[in-house]
C-alpha positions in Angstrom: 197.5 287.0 17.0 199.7 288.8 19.4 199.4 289.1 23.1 197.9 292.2 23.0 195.1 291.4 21.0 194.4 288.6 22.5 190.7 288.0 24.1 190.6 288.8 27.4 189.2 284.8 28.3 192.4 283.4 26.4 194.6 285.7 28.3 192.9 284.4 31.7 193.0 280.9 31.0 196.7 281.3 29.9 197.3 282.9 33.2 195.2 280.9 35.4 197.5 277.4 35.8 200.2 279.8 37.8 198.0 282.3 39.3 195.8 279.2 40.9 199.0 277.1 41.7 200.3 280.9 43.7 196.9 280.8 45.8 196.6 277.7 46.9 200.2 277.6 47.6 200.0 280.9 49.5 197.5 279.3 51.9 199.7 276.5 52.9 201.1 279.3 55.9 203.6 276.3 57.3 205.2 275.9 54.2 205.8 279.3 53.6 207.5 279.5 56.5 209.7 276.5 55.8 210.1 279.0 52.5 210.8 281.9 54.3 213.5 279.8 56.5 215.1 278.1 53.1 215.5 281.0 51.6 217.1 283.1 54.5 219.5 279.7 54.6 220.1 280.2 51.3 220.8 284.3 51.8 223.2 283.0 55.0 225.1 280.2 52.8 225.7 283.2 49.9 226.9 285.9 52.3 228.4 283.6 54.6 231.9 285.9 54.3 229.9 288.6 55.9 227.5 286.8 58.3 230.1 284.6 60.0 231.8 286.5 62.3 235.2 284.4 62.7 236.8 282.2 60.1 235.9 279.0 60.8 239.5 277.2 60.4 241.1 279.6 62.9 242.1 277.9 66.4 241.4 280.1 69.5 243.6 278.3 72.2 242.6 280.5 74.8 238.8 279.7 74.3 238.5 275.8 73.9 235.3 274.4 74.3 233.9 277.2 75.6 230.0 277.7 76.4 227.6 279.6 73.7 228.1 283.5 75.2 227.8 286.7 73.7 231.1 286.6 72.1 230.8 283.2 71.2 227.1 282.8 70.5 227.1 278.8 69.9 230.6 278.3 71.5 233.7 276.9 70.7 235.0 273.7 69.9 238.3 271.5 70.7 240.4 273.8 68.8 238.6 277.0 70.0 237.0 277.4 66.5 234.0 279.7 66.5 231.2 276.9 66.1 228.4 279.4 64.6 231.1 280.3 62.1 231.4 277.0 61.0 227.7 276.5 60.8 227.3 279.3 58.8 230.0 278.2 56.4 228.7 274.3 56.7 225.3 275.6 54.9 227.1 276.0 51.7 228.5 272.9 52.0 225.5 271.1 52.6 223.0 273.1 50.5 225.1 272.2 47.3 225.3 268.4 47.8 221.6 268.4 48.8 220.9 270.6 45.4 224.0 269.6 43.1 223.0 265.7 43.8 219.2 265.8 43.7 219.7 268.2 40.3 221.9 265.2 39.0 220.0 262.7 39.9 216.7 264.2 38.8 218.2 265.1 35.4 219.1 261.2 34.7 215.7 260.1 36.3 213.6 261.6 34.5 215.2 261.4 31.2 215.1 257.6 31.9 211.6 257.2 32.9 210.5 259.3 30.0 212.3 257.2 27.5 211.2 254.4 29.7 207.4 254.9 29.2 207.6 256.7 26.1 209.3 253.6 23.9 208.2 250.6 26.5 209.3 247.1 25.0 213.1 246.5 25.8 213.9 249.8 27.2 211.3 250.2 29.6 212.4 246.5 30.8 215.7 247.5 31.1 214.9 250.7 32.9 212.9 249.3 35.3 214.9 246.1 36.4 218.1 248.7 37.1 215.5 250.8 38.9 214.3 248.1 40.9 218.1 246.6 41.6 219.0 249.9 43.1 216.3 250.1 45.1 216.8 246.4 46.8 219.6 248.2 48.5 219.0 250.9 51.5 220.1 254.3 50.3 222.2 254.9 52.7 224.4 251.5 51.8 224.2 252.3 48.4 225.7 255.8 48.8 228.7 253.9 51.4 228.8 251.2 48.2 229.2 253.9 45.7 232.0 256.0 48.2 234.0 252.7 48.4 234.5 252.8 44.9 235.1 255.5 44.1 237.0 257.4 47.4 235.8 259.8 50.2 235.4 263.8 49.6 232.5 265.7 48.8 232.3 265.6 45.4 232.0 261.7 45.5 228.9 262.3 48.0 227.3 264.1 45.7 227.8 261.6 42.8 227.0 258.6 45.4 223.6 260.5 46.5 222.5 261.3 43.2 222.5 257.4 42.5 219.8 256.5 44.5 218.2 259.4 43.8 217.6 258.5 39.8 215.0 255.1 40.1 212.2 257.5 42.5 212.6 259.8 39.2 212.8 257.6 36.9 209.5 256.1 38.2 207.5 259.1 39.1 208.6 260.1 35.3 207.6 256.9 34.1 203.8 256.5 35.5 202.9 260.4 34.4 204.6 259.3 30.7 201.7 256.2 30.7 199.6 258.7 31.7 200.6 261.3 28.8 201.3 259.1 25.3 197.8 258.3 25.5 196.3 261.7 25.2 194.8 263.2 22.4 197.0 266.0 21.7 200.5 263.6 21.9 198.4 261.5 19.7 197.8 264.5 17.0 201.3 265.8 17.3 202.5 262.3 16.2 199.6 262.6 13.1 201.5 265.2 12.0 204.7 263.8 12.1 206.5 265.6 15.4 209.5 264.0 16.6 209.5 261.6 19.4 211.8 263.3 20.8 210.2 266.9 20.1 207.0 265.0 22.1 208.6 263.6 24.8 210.6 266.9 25.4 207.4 269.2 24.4 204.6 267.2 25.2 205.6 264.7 28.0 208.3 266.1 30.2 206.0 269.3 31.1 203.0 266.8 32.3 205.9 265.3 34.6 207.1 268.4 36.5 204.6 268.4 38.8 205.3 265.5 40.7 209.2 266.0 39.8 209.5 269.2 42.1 207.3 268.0 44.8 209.7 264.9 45.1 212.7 266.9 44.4 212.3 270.2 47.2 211.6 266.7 49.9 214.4 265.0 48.3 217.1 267.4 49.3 216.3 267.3 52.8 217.0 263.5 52.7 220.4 264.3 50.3 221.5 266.8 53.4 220.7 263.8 55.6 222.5 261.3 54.0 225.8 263.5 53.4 226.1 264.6 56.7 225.4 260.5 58.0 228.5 260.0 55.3 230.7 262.9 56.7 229.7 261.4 60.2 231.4 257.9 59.4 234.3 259.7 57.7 233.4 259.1 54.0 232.7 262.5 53.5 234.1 265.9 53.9 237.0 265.8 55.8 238.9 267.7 58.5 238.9 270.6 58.6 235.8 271.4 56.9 233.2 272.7 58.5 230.2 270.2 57.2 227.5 269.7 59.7 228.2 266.0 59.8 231.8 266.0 60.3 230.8 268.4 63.2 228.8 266.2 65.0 231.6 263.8 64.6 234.1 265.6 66.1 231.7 266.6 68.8 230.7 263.4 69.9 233.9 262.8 72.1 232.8 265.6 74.1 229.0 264.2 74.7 228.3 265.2 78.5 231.3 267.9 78.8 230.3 270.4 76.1 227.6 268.9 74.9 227.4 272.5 72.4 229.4 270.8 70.2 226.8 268.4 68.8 223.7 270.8 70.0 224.1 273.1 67.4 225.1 270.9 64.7 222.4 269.1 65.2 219.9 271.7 65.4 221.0 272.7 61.8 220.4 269.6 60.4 217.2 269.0 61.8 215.9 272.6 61.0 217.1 272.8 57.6 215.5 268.6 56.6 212.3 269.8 58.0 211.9 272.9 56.2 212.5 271.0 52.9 210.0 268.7 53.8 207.6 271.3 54.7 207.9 273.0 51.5 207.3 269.6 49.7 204.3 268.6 51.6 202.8 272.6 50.5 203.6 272.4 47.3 202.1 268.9 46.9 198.8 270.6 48.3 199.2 273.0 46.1 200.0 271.3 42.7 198.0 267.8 43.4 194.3 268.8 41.8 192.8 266.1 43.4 193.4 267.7 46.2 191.5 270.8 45.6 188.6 272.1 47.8 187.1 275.0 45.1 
């Protein structure tokens, strides 16, 4: 039957998953401002060519550490480098470890809490004792553990965040695929003779998205965290790049003399992990059924 001769009922309840998920999300008015602001962040990090209004490497001599002004609208730093220039260029920076290392490590903790709670026996064993021997350890040391090995730079933040980023998947994954192998329809589709790995893919790994994105938008708040704590103790991105961290860093020398430095820095970090978790915490409301009032 095609879709336009489809009943009008079949068409609505075909519709209705998204269309309700849309209302109740668009009452959620804080996190559609967190939305509103990651998405503008996003728009900045893009055009940050055009929005920045200096290049953020070049020294200005002449105007070291000077005060936010109209020229200079968060100031300069020790080399007389524009420091909303570097802001603006620092959100690309951290906006792809914060979505490069959260994709990565959702990708491999999902897979392996599907196949975890899908097979059980061995695999979920083994699954679940690497899950909970990465977890003994504080993600923050983990990430400093994984750095160590492998050098500093911010490609091997984004590897060392992803790691402690795959056992929360890999569990969230695993408790919805308990949830979904007993169901009736995963049930028929192995009568029939479907794939495991057609009903894991088909069947199981759509049941888990819900809780996968809620956990994933607050996730990359805590991936910007963490990177700009790892450029702050040097293990990140390095001089002269203009990551958040590695600003504060440089700007803590001058703590009570231009205290700018750090201000702004600061502010961009705090603004742009709050936002994420502000979008979580809406879509949450918005996707959890239990939580729904009508």
């Amino acid at each position: 039957m095609s879709a336009l001769n489809m009943p009008a009922g079949t068409a609505n309840r075909t519709r209705k998953p998204f269309a309700e998920f849309c209302r109740r999300f668009m009452r959620q008015k804080v996190a559609l401002v967190a939305l509103a602001f990651i998405a503008l962040l996003v728009v900045v990090a893009i055009l940050a060519p055009l929005v920045a209004p200096y290049d953020p490497a070049a020294p200005d001599y002449e105007n070291v550490l000077a005060g936010p002004s109209l020229l200079h609208l968060a100031g300069t730093d020790a080399y007389g480098r524009d420091i909303f220039s570097r802001i603006v260029w620092g959100s690309r920076i951290s906006l792809m470890v914060g979505f490069l290392s959260v994709t990565l490590g959702a990708i491999v903790g999902v897979s392996l809490g599907i196949v975890a709670g899908y097979r059980g026996g061995w695999a979920d064993s083994a699954v679940m004792r690497l899950c909970d021997l990465l977890l003994a350890f504080p993600g923050i040391l983990l990430a400093i553990a994984v750095i160590a090995i492998l050098g500093p730079g911010i490609t091997n933040v984004i590897y060392a965040v992803a790691v402690f980023s795959i056992p929360v998947f890999a569990r969230l994954a695993r408790g919805t695929t308990l949830q979904l192998k007993r169901t009736v329809y995963v049930d028929a589709a192995r009568a029939v003779g479907v794939s495991d790995t057609v009903i894991m893919l088909r069947h199981i790994l759509p049941g888990t998205l819900p809780n996968v994105i809620v956990y994933f938008s607050m996730r990359i708040g805590t991936s910007i965290l963490t990177a700009a704590a790892l450029s702050f103790i040097g293990l990140g991105a390095q001089p002269p790049s203009p990551e958040w961290g590695a600003m504060l860093a440089d700007g803590r020398s001058y703590m009570g003399v231009a205290d700018h430095l750090t201000l702004f820095p600061g502010l961009a970090i705090f603004l742009t992990v709050l936002g994420f978790n502000l979008l979580g915490d809406g879509l949450r409301d918005a996707l959890d059924p239990k939580l729904r009032s009508n």
